[in-house]
N, C-alpha and C positions, 0 to 999 in steps of 0.2 A: 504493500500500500504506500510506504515513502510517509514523505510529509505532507503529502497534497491533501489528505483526508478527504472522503468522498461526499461530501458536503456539497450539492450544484455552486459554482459563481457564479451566482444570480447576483445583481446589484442590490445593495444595503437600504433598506427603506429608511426615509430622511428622518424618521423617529430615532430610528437608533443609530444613528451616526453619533458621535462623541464629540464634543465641542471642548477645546483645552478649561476654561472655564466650566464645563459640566461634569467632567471626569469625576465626582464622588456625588454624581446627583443620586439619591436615595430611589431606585426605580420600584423596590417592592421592600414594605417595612410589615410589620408583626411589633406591633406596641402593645403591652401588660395584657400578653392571655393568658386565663388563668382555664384550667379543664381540671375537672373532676368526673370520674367515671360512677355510677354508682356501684356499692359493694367493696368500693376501695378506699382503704385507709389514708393512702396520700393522693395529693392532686398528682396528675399527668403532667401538666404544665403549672409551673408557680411564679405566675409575675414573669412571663418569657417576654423580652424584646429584641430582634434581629434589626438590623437595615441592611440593604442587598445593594450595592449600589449596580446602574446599568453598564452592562457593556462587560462586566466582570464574572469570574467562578467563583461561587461562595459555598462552600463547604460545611455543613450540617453533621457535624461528629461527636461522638461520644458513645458506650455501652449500648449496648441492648436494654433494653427497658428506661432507656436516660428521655425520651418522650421523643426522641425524634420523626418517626411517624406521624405521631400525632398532631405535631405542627404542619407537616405536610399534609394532610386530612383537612385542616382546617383551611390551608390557604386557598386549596381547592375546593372548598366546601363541600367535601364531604361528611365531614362532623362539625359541628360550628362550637365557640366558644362560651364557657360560662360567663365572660367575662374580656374586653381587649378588641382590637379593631385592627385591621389586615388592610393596608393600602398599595393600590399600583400606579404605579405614573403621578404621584399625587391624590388621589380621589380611592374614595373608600373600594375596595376590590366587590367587584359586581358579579352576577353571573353568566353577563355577556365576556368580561374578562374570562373567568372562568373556561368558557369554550374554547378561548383562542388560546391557552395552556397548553405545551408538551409534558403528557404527565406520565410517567413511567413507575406505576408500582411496586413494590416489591413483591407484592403475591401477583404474578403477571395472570392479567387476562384474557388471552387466547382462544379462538375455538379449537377443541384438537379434531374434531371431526371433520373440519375444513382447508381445503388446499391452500399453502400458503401462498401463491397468486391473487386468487380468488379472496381471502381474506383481506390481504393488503390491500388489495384494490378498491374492496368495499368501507375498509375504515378512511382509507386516504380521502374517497369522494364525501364522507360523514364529515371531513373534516374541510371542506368545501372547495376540495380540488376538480373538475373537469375532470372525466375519464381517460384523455388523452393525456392531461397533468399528471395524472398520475402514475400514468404506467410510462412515458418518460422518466420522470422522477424514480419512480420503482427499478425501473431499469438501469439506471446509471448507480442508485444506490446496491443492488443486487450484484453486479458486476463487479462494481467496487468493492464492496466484502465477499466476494469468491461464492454466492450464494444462488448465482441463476440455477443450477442443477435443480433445486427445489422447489422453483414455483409451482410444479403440479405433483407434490408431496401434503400428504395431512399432515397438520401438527403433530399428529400422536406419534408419526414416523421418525421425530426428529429428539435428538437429547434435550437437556435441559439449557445448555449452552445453546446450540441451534435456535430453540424457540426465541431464547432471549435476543440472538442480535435478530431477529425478524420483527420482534418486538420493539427494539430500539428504533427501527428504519420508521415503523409506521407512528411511532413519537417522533417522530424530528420531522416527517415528510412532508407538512406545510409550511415549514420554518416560519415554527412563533417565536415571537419577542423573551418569549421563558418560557425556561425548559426547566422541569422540577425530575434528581431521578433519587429514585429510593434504593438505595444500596443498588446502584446499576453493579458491583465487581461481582455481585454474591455469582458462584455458579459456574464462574469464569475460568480457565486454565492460567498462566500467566502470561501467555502468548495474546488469548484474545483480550487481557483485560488492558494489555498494554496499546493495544486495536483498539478497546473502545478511549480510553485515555488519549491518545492521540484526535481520534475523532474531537471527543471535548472541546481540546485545547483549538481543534479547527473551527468550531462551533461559537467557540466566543470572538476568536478572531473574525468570523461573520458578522459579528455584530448582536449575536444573541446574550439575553443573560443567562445564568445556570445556577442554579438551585438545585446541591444535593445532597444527600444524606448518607453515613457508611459509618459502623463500629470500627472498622480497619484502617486507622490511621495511618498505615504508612504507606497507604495506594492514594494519598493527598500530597505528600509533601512534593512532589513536582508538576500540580494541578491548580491547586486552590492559591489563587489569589487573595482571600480571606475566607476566612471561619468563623465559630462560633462553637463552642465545645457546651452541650447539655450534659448534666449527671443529675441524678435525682429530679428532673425535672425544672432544671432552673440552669440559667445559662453561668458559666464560671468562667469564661473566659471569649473575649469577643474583640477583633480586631485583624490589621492586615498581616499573614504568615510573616513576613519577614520581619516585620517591626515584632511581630509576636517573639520569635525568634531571638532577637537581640535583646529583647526584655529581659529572658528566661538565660541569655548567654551567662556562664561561668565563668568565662576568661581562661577556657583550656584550648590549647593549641596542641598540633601535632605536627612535630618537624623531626625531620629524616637528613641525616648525615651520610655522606659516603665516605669519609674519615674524616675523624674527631683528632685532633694535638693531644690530648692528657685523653686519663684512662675515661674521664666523666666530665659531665659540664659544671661549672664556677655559675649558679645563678642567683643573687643574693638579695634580688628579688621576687622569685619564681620558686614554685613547686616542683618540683621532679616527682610526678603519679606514677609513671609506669616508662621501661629501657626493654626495649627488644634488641637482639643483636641479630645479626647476621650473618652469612660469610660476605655481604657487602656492604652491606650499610647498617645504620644504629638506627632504632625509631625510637623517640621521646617523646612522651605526653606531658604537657606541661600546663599548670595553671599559674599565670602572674599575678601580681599585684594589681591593686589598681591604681596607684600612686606611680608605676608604669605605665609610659606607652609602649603601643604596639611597634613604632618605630624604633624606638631604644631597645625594644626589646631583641630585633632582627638586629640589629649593628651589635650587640655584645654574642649573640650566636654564630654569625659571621667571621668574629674575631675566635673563634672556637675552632674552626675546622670547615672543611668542604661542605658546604648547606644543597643539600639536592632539591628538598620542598618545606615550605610552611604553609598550613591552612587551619584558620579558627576551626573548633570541632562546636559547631549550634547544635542544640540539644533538638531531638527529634520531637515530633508530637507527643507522641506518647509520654516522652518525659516529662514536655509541660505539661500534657492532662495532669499526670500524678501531682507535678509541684501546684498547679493551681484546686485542684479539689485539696488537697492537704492545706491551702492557706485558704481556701473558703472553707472550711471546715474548722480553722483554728479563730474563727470568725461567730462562730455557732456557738 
């Protein structure tokens, strides 16, 4: 597939083009919803607020039973809120909006008794495509994921992976404004999940937004443009990946030597965490000061011996999930 990702280049409708001055306009927000199920002891949702801004991939992460679902229920109205109001574009989210949604569930909806042509065909025109529209579109996207062989296969014929990117085509195939997916990797080998991840990434450069959800944090970290990390139902960390990132950063580096002058490194500002040796090179993991720079820090390493690489070590999602439910927790 490359990087082309199989997304038609059809031109950008003048909504979603991005204006230097509009790049954090708020295109889809979720202010204080609160859900409660009955028979359940705690809410679903407690006091949850996201903004999405347009044009961007925003990432909906956290455990299993942390509500995420439930927010995606709601934006779509399919379950509606005890409490809290869901806007798009500015104005309160309607359910003329609502139609014009790419919504990809996690429990996928399929017919399996029906050929997957025939299927696609009939949702794409539901979705106010022209028969011709669609089976162009159909065709290009088919093609493009290796999937024409099975237009006249029933679903039941096909894995659970199969279904899914069939599934994906007929969410994306009238290219709405937003695109919501609920744990789109579940199911995935790691060949197609990097397929559909690329798609994504083509999908926003389109000019789409993307709203989606996933327990598996680390099939984000080269997707999401921002997040939002739910746990128990309440949001604990909300902001753009990278800034999130350097928030969370410890000030450990990892630099690799291909020989060092003395047996160990002189750092009288710095930690030595961990010395790998080699038969060629040394790796150190280092955490400095912070009354250190990062520059002072490479000029006294430097003076040490042959430097082959240095790169900050940013802590993974995962880590900050942990470091932030542990300081909203010491909060409680």
């Amino acid at each position: 597939m490359g990087n082309r990702g199989c997304a038609p280049r059809l031109p950008i409708k003048h909504e979603s083009i991005l204006q230097i001055d509009e790049l954090f306009l708020m295109f889809l927000t979720a202010q204080h919803i609160y859900k409660r199920f009955s028979g359940k002891q705690e809410p679903a949702l407690n006091d949850v607020s996201i903004s999405v801004p347009e044009g961007r991939i925003f990432g909906l992460l956290g455990p299993n039973g942390a509500g995420k679902t439930t927010l995606l229920r709601i934006i779509n109205h399919i379950t509606m809120p005890d409490s809290g109001e869901v806007t798009l574009a500015g104005h309160p989210l309607t359910a003329d909006d609502v139609a014009q949604i790419g919504y990809l569930p996690e429990e996928r909806g399929l017919y399996k008794k029906m050929k997957v042509g025939e299927q696609a065909m009939y949702l794409a025109q539901l979705k106010g495509l022209s028969r011709k529209e669609a089976r162009n579109a159909l065709n290009e996207w088919f093609e493009c994921l290796g999937i024409t062989a099975w237009w006249d296969k029933r679903l039941e014929e096909l894995s659970k992976g199969m279904q899914q990117k069939v599934q994906f085509v007929v969410t994306v195939l009238h290219r709405p404004r937003l695109l919501i997916f609920d744990e789109p990797f579940s199911g995935f080998d790691p060949v197609y999940a990097d397929l559909l991840k690329n798609e994504i990434l083509h999908l926003r450069n389109q000019g789409h937004t993307i709203l989606f959800s996933t327990h598996n944090m680390a099939s984000v970290e080269e997707v999401c443009d921002e997040i939002a990390l739910l746990n128990h139902g309440r949001v604990v960390l909300h902001g753009e990946m990278e800034e999130l990132k350097r928030r969370y950063s410890t000030g450990e580096y990892e630099v690799v030597f291909r020989k060092l002058e003395a047996e160990t490194l002189s750092l009288p500002n710095a930690d030595i965490l961990s010395e790998i040796n080699t038969h060629n090179t040394t790796r150190f993991l280092l955490r400095k000061s912070k009354e250190m720079s990062v520059s002072d820090l490479v000029c006294l390493l430097a003076k040490q011996g042959e430097l082959c690489s240095f790169s900050e070590k940013l802590p993974t999602m995962h880590e900050i999930f942990l470091q932030a439910v542990s300081d909203a927790n010491s909060l409680t």
